[in-house]
C-alpha positions as CSV (number, residue, x, y, z in Angstrom):
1,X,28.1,330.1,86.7
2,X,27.5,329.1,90.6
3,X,30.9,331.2,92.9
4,X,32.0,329.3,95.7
5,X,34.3,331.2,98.4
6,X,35.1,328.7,101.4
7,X,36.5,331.0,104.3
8,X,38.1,330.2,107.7
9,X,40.5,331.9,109.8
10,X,44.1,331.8,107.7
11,X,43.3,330.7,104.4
12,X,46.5,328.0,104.8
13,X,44.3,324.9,106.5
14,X,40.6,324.5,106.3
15,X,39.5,326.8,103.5
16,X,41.8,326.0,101.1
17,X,41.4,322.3,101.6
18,X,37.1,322.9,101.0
19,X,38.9,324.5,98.1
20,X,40.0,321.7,96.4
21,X,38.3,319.3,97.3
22,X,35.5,320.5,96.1
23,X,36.9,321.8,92.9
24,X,37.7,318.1,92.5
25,X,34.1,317.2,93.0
26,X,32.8,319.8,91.0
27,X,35.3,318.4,88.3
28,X,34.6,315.0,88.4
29,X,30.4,315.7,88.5
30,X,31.1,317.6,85.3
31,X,29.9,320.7,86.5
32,X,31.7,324.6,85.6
33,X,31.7,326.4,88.8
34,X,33.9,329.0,90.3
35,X,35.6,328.2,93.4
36,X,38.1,330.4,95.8
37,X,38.9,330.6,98.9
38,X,40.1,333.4,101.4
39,X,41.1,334.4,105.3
40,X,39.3,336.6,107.7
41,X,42.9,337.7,109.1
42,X,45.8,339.2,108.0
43,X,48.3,336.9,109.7
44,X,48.8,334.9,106.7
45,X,48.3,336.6,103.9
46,X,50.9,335.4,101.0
47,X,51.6,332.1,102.5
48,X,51.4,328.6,101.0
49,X,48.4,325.6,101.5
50,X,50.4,324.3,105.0
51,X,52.2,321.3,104.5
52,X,49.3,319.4,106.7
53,X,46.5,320.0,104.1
54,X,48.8,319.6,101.0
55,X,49.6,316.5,102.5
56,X,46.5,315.1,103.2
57,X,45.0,316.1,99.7
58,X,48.1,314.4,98.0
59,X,46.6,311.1,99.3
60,X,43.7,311.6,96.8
61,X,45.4,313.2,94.2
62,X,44.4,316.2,94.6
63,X,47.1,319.3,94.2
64,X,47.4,322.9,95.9
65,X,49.5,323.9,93.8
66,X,50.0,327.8,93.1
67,X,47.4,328.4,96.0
68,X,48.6,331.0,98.8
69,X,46.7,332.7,101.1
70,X,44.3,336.3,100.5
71,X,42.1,338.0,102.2
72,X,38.1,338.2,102.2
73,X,37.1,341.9,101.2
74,X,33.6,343.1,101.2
75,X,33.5,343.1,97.8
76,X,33.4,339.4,97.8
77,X,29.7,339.3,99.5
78,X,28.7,340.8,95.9
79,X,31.0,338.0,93.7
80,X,29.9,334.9,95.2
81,X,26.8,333.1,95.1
82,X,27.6,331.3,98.9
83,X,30.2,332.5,100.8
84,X,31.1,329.4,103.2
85,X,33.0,329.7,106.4
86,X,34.1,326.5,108.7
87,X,33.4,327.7,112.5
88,X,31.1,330.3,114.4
89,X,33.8,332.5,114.8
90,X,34.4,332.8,111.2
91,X,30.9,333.4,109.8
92,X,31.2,336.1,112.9
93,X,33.9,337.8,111.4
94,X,32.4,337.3,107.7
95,X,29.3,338.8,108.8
96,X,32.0,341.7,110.2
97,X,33.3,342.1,106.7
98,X,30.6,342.2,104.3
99,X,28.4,344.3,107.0
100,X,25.7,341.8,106.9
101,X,23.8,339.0,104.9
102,X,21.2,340.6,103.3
103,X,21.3,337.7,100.5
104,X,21.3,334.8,102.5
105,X,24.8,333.5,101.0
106,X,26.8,332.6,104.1
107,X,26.8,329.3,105.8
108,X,28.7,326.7,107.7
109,X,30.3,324.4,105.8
110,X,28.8,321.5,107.4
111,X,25.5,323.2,107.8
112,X,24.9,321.6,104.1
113,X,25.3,318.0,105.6
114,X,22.3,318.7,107.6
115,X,24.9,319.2,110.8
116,X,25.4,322.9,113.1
117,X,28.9,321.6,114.1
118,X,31.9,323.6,113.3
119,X,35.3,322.2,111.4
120,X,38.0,321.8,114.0
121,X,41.3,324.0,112.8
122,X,44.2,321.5,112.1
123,X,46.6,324.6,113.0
124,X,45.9,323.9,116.7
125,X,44.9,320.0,116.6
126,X,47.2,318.9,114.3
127,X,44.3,315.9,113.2
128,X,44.5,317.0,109.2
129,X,42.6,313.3,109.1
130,X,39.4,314.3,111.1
131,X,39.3,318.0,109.3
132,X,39.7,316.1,106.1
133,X,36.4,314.0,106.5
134,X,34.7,317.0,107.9
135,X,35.6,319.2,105.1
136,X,34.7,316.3,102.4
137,X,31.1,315.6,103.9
138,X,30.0,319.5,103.9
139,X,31.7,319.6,100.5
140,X,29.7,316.2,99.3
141,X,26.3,317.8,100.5
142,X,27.0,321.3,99.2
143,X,27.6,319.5,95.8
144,X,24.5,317.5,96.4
145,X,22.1,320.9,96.7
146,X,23.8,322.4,93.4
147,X,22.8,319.4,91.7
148,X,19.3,319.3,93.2
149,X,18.3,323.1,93.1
């Protein structure tokens, strides 16, 4: 079984939202793969999906329910098969945590749709909208190479 972990910052915006929408692609392609998703930092740890994301998923029928935030451990490098952060600064601080990449499992998010860019936070833009299509288009294309590999 593929093991997704989508990472970013927090673990209350961006990750959690690659989350589920991708368990929600996964889902509908008919495909049995493990998805997670966790924080670089501490500052959140044990809070809810923020009400931004939640909101913005609920427009597709897609639920957060039960989901609050952890954080990425180094054991995690070993668990998952692509360990998927949203921004330069969090594949930084992933590469911090597991001590390396030695597998080749950690990418950008939208690095799968062919694009170097980085997935703005909503935290400080507030534009859930923008992340939303960002997150579904890396998420579209990551689905796209399990299918094709």
């Amino acid at each position: 079984m593929i093991k997704i972990l989508f990472v970013c910052h927090g673990n209350i915006c961006r990750s959690p939202m690659a989350e589920f929408v991708m368990k929600d692609l996964t889902v509908k392609a008919g495909l049995d793969v493990y998805i997670a998703s966790a924080a670089t930092s501490t500052e959140e740890i044990g809070s809810p999906v923020h009400r931004g994301t939640r909101n913005k998923l609920a427009e597709y029928g897609i639920s957060t329910d039960g989901k609050s935030a952890v954080q990425m451990t180094k054991a995690d490098y070993a668990k998952y098969d692509y360990i998927i952060g949203m921004d330069s600064a969090n594949i930084r601080n992933i590469l911090r945590i597991t001590g390396g990449d030695f597998d080749n499992k950690v990418s950008k998010l939208l690095s799968f749709a062919g694009n170097d860019g980085d997935i703005a936070d909503p935290w400080y833009t507030g534009n859930f909208d923008d992340t939303y299509e960002d997150v579904l288009a890396g998420c579209k294309a990551l689905l796209n190479k399990i299918l094709t590999d």
